[in-house]
ChimeraX commands (.cxc) that place a marker at each C-alpha (Angstrom):
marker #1 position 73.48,83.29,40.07 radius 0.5
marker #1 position 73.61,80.11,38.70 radius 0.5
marker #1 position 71.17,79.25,35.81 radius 0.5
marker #1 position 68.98,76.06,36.60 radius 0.5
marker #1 position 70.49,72.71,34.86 radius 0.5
marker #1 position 68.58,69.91,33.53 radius 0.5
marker #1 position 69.64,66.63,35.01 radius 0.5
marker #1 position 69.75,63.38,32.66 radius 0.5
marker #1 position 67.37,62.18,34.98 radius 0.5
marker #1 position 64.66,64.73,34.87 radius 0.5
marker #1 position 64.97,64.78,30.98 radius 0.5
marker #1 position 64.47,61.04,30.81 radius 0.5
marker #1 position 61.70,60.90,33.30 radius 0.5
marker #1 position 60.08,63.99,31.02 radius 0.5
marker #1 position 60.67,61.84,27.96 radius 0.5
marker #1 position 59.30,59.05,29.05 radius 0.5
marker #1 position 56.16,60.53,30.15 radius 0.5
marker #1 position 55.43,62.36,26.82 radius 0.5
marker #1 position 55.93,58.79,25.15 radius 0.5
marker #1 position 53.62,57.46,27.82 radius 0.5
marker #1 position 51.17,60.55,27.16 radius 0.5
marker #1 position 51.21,60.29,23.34 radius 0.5
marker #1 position 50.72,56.12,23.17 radius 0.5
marker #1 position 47.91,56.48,25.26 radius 0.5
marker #1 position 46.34,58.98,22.87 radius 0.5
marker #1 position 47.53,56.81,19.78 radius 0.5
marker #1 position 45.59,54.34,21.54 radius 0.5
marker #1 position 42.54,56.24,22.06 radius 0.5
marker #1 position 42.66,58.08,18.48 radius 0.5
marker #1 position 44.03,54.93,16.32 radius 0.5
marker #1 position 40.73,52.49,16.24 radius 0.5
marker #1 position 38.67,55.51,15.16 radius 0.5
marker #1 position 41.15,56.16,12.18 radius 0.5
marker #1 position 41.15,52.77,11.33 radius 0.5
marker #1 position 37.58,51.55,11.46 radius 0.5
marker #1 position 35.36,51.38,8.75 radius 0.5
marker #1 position 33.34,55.11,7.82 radius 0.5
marker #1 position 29.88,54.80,6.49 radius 0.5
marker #1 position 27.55,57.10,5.04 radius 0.5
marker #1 position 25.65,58.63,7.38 radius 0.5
marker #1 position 21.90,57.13,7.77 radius 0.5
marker #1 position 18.91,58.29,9.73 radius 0.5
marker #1 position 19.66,55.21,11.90 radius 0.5
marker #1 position 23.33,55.08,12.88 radius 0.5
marker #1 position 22.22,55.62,16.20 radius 0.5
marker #1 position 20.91,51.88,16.01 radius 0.5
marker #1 position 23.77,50.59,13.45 radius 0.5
marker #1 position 26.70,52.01,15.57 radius 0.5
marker #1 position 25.60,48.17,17.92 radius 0.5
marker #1 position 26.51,46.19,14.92 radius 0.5
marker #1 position 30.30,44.87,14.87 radius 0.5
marker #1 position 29.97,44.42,11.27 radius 0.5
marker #1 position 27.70,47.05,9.02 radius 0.5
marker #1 position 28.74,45.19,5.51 radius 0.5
marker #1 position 28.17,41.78,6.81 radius 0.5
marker #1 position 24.94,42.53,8.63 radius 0.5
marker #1 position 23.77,44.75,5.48 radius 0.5
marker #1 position 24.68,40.77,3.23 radius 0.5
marker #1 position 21.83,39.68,5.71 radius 0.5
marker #1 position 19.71,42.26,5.70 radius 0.5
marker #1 position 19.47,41.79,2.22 radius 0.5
marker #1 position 18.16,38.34,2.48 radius 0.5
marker #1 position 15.78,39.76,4.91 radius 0.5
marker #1 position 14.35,42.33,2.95 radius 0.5
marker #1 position 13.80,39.88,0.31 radius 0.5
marker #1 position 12.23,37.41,2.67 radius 0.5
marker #1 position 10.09,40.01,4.16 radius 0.5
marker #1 position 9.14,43.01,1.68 radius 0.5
marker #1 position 8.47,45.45,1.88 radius 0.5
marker #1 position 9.45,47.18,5.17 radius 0.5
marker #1 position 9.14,50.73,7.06 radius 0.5
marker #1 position 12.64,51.33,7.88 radius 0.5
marker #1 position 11.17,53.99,9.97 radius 0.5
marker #1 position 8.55,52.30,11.99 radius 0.5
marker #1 position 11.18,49.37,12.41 radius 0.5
marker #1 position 13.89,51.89,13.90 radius 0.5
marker #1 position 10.93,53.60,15.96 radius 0.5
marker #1 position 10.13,50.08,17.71 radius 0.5
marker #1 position 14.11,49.40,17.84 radius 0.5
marker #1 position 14.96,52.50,19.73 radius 0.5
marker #1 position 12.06,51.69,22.17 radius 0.5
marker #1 position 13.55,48.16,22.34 radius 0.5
marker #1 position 16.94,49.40,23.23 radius 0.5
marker #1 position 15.98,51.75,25.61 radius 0.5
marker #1 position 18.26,51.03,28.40 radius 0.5
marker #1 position 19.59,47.80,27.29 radius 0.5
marker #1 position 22.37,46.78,24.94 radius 0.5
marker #1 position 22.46,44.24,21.84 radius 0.5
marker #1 position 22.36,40.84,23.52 radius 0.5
marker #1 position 19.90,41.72,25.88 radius 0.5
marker #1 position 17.34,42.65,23.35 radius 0.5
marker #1 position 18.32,39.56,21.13 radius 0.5
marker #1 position 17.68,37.55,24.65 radius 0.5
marker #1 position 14.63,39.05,25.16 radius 0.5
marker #1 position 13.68,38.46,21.55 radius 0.5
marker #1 position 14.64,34.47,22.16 radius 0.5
marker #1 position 12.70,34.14,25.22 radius 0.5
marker #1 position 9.52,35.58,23.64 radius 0.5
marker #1 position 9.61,34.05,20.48 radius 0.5
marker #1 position 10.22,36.68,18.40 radius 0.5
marker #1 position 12.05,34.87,15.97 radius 0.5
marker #1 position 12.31,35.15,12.02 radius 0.5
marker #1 position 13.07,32.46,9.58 radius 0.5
marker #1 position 16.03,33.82,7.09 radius 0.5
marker #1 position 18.09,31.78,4.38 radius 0.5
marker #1 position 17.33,28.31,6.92 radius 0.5
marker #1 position 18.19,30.00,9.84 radius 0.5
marker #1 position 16.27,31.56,13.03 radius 0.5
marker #1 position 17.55,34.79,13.89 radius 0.5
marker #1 position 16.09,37.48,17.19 radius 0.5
marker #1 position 13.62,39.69,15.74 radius 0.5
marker #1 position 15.57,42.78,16.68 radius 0.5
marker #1 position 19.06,41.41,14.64 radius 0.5
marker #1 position 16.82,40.96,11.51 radius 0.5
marker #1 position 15.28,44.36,11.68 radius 0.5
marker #1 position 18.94,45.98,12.32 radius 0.5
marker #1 position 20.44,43.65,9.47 radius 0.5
marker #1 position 17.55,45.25,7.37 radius 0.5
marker #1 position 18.32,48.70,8.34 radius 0.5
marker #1 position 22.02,48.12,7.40 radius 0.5
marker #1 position 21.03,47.03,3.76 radius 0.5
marker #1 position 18.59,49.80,3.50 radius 0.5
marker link #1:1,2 radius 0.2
marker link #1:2,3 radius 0.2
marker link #1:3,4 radius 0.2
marker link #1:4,5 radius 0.2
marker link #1:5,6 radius 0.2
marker link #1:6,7 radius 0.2
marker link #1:7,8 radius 0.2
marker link #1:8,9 radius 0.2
marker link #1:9,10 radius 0.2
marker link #1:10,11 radius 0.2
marker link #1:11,12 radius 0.2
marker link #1:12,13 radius 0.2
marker link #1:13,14 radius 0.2
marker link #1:14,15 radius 0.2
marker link #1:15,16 radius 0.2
marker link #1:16,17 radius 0.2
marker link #1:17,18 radius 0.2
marker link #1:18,19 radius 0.2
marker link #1:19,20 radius 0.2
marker link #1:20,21 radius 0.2
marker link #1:21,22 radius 0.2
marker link #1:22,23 radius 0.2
marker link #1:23,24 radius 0.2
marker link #1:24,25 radius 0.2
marker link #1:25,26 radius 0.2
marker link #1:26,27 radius 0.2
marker link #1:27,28 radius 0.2
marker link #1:28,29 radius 0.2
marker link #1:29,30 radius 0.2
marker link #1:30,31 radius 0.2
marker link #1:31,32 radius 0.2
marker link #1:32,33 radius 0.2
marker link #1:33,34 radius 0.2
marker link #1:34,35 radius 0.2
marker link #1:35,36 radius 0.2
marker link #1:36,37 radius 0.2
marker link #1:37,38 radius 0.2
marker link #1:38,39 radius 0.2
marker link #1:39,40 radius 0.2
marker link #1:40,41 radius 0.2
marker link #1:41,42 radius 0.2
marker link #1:42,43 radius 0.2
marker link #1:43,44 radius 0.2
marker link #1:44,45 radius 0.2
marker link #1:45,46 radius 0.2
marker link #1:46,47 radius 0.2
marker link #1:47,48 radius 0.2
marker link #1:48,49 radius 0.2
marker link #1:49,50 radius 0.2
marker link #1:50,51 radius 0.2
marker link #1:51,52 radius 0.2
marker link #1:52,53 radius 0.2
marker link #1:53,54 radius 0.2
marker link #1:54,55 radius 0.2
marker link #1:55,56 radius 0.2
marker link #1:56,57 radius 0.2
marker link #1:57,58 radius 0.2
marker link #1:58,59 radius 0.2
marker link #1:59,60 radius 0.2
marker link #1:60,61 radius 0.2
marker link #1:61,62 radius 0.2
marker link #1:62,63 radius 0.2
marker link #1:63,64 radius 0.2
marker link #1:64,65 radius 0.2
marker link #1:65,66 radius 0.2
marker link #1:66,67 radius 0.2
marker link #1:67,68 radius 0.2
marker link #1:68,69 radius 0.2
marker link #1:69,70 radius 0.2
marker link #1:70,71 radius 0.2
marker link #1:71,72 radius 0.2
marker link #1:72,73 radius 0.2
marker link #1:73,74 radius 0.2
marker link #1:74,75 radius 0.2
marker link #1:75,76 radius 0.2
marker link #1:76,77 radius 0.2
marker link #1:77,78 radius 0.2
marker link #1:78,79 radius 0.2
marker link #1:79,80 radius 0.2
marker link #1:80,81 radius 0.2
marker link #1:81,82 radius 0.2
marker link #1:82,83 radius 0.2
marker link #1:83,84 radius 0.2
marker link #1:84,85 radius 0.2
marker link #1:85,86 radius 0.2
marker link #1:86,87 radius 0.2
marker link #1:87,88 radius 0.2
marker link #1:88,89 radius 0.2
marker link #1:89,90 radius 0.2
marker link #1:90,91 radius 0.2
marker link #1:91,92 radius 0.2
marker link #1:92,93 radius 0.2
marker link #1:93,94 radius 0.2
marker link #1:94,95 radius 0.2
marker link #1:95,96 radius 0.2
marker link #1:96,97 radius 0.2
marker link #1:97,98 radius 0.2
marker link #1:98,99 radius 0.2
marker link #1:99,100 radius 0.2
marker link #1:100,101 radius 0.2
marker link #1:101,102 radius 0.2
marker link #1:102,103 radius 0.2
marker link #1:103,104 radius 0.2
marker link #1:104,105 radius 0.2
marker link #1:105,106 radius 0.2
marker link #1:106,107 radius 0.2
marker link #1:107,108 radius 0.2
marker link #1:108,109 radius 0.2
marker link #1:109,110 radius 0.2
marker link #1:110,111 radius 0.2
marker link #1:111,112 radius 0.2
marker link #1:112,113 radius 0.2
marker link #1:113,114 radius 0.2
marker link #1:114,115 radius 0.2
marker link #1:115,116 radius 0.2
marker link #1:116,117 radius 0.2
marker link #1:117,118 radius 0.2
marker link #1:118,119 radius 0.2
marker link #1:119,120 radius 0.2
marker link #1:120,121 radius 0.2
marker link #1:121,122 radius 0.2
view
């Protein structure tokens, strides 16, 4: 009996499957490695929707100065009711359309933004 042989072929086509496999995890696994950690907070649940933590947190600053002092935790209560269902720009739409704007450093920002910049610098 003749043992089984492993063509060129068939060890190419393996190959080239495990490189296929393993990119497509590097590609999954690789933005989480590289993004920015933070220290966990009562609200990541809220600041996970930010692109940007440190640059919201440089406004958030300017808000809490502006507006202080604030309950991070009734302003995360109303957020997560906000957000119920619906992602960043809808709220902030919402916010425009109902005039739920705040004044910060000369410019108008959505309600929701300043209260999530807020809870970034907090």
């Amino acid at each position: 009996m003749s043992e089984p042989r492993l063509s060129r072929r068939t060890a190419l086509a393996g190959g080239g499957i495990a490189a296929a496999l393993f990119a497509t995890a590097l590609g999954l696994t690789l933005p989480r490695w590289l993004r920015h950690h933070y220290a966990p907070t009562p609200f990541d649940d809220l600041l996970e929707r930010l692109v940007d933590r440190d640059e919201a947190a440089r406004v958030g600053e300017a808000v809490r100065q502006r507006y202080s002092p604030l309950d991070d935790k009734k302003i995360a209560r109303e957020l997560r009711q906000r957000f119920e269902q619906r992602n960043l720009t809808e709220v902030m739409d919402s916010d425009i359309a109902e005039g739920r704007l705040v004044e910060v450093g000369g410019w108008l920002l959505p309600k929701s933004l300043a209260e999530l910049c807020a809870l970034a610098a907090g």
